[in-house]
MARSEDREN-420477 format. One record per residue (C-alpha): residue number from 1; y, x, z; residue in three letters. Coordinates in Angstrom, 3 decimals. Example, Ala and Ser with C-alpha at 12.3 -4.5 7.8 and 13.67 -1.06 7.14 Angstrom:
! residues 2
(1,(-4.500,12.300,7.800),'ala')
(2,(-1.060,13.670,7.140),'ser')
END
This chain:
! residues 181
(1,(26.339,10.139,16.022),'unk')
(2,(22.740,11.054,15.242),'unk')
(3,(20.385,11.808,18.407),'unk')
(4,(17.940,14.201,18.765),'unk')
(5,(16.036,12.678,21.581),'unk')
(6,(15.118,9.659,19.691),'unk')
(7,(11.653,8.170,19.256),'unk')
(8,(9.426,8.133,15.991),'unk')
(9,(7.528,5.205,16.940),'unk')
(10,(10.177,2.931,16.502),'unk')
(11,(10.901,3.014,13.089),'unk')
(12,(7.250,3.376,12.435),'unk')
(13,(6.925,-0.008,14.267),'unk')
(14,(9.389,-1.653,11.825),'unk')
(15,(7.578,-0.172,8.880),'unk')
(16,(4.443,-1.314,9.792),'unk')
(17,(5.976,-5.025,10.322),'unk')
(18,(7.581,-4.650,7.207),'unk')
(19,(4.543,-3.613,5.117),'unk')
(20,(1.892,-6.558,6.779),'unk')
(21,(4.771,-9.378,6.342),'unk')
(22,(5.359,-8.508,2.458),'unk')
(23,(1.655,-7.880,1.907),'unk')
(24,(0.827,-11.483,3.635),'unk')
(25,(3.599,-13.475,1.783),'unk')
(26,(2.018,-11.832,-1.428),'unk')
(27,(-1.139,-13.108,0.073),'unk')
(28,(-0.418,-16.192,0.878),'unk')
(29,(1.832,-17.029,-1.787),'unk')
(30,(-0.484,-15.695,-4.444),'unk')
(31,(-3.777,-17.583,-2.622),'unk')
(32,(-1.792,-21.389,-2.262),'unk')
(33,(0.658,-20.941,-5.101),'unk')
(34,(0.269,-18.729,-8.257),'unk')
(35,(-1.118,-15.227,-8.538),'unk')
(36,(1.042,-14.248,-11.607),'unk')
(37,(3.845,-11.624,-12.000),'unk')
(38,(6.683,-14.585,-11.263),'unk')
(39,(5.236,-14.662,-7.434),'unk')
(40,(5.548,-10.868,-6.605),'unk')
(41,(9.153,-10.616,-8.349),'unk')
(42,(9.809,-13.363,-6.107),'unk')
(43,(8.467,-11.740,-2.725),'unk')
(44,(10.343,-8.735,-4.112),'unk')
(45,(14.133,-9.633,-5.502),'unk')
(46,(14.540,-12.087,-2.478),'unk')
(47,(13.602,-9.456,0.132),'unk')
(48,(16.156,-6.965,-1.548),'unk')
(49,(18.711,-9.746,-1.784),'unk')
(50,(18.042,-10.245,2.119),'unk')
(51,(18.323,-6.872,2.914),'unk')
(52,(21.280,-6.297,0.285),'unk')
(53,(23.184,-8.903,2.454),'unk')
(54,(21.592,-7.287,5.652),'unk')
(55,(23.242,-4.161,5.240),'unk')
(56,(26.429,-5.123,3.596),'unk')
(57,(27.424,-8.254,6.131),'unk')
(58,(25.067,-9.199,8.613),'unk')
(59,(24.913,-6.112,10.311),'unk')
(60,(28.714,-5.980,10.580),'unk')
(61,(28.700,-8.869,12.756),'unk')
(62,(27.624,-9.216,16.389),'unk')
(63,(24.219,-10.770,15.105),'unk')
(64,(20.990,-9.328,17.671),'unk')
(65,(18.648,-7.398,16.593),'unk')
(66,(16.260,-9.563,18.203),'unk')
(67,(17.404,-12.903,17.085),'unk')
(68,(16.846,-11.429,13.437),'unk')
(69,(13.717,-10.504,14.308),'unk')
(70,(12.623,-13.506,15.019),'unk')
(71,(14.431,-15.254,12.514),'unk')
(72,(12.284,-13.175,9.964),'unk')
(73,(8.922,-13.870,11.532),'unk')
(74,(9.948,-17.293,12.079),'unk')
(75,(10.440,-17.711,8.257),'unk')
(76,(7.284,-16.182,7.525),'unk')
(77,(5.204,-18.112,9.684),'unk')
(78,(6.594,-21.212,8.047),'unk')
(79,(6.676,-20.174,4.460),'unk')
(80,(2.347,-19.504,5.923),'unk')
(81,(1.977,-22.582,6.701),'unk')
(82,(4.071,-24.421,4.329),'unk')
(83,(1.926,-22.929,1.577),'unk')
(84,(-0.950,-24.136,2.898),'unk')
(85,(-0.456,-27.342,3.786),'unk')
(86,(1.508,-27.647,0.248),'unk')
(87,(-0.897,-25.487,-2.441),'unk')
(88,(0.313,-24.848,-6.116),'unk')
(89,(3.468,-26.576,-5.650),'unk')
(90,(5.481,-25.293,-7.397),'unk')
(91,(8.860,-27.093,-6.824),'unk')
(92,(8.839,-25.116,-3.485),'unk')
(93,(9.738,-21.865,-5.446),'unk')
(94,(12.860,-21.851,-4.379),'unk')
(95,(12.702,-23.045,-1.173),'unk')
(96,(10.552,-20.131,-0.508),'unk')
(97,(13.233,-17.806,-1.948),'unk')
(98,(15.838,-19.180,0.593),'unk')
(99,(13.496,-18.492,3.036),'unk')
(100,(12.451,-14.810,1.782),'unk')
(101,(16.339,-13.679,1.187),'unk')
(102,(16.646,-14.988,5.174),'unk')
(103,(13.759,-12.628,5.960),'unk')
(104,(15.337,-9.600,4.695),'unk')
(105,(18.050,-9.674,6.730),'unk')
(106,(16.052,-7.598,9.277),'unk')
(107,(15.613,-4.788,7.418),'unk')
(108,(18.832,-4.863,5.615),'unk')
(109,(20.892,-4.808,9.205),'unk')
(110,(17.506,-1.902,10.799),'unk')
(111,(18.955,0.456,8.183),'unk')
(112,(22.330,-0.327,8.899),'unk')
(113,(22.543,-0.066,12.312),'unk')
(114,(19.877,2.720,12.467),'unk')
(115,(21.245,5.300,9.976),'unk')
(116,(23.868,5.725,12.848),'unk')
(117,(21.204,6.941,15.104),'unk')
(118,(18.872,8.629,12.719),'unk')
(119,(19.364,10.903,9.900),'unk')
(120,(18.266,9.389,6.663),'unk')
(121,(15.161,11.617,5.899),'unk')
(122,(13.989,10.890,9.030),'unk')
(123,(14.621,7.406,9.058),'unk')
(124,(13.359,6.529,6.153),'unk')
(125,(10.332,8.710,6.045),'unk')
(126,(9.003,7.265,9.388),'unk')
(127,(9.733,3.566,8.295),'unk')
(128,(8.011,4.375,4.753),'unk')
(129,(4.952,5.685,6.683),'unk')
(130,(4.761,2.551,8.445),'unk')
(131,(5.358,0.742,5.672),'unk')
(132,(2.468,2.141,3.914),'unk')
(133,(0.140,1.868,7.191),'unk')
(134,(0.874,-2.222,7.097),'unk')
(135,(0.260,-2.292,3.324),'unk')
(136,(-3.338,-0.596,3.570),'unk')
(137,(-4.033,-2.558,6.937),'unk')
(138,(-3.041,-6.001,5.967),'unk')
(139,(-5.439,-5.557,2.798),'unk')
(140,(-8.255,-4.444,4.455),'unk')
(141,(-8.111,-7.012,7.420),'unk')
(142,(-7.300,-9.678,5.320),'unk')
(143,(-10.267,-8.903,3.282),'unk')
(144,(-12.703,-8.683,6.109),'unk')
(145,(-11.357,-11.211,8.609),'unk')
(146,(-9.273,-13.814,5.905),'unk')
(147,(-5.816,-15.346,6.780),'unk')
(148,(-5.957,-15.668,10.357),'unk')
(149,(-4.978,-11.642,10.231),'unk')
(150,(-2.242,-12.349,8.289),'unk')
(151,(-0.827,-14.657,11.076),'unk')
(152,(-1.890,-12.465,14.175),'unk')
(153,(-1.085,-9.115,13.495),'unk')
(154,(2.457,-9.317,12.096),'unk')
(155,(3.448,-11.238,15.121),'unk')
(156,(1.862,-9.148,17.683),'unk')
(157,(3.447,-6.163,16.250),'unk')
(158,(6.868,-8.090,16.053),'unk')
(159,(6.192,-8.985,20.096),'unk')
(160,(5.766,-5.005,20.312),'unk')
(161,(8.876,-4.245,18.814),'unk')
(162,(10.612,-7.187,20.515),'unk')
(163,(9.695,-5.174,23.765),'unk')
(164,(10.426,-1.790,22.396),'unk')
(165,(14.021,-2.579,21.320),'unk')
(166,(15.092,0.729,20.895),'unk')
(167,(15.130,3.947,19.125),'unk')
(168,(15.233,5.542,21.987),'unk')
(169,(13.324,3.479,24.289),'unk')
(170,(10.455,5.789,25.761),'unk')
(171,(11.693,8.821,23.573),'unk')
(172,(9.362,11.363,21.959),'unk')
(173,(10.720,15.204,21.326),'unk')
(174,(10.466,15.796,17.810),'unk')
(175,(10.867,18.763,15.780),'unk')
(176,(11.082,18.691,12.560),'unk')
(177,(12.023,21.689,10.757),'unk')
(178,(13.394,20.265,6.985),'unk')
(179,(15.143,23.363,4.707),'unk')
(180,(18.872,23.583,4.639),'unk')
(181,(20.479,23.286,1.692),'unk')
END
């Protein structure tokens, strides 16, 4: 059952998470390990294995929301400082995988669940904007304040949407008008 009193923030919230933690594992990954092509099809094929399993299994089960959550900024925070305190080792590839296809699990199960609540235009096209918004941030602050922004703003915005919880938490009327086919 979709709702039409559902808020817009929420999946922008989870976009924007979404877009600073794969933009900082490329960053940090590509900084401590290797910056070729191998590194970013990493970041890329485990996420969408993670989310692949997300969808099809995870979020069948009675697995939180939350606990996922922090499950996936858990795993980023210690592939972050793994890589540091381990540079350009590369026997930690797939260690790192593991860790990345544990981290998609998030999104995999947010679409799952979500699609029941939103339609799929709207979902998606509110997640992608956030998406976009962490991409462009997480470059820009990582370029003018270095690493340390790639640890405190994907957390803080995972603490936001550890307190938001909802879709419909704090609701905003929307009205979007898209043509009928």
């Amino acid at each position: 059952m979709k709702s039409k009193n559902v808020s817009v923030v929420f999946p922008t919230l989870v976009g924007l998470l979404l877009g600073l933690l794969q933009t900082g594992l490329f960053f940090h990954l590509t900084l401590s390990m290797s910056s070729g092509f191998m590194t970013y099809l990493l970041i890329t094929l485990c996420w969408l294995a993670g989310s692949a399993v997300g969808v099809r299994y995870v979020a069948q089960r009675q697995v939180s929301s939350r606990f996922l959550l922090i499950l996936m900024t858990i795993v980023y925070l210690t592939i972050a400082w793994i890589v540091t305190r381990q540079p350009f080792n590369t026997q930690l590839v797939p260690f790192y995988g593991s860790l990345i296809v544990l981290g998609g699990f998030y999104p995999g199960v947010f679409f799952a669940r979500l699609s029941k609540v939103y339609t799929a235009r709207m979902l998606f096209f509110w997640e992608n904007n956030g998406f976009i918004l962490g991409v462009v941030l997480a470059t820009l602050l990582f370029m003018i304040l270095g690493r340390t922004s790639l640890i405190v703003l994907p957390v803080s915005v995972a603490c936001v949407i550890w307190w938001f919880d909802s879709p419909t938490r704090y609701s905003i009327q929307i009205s979007l008008k898209y043509p009928q086919p």
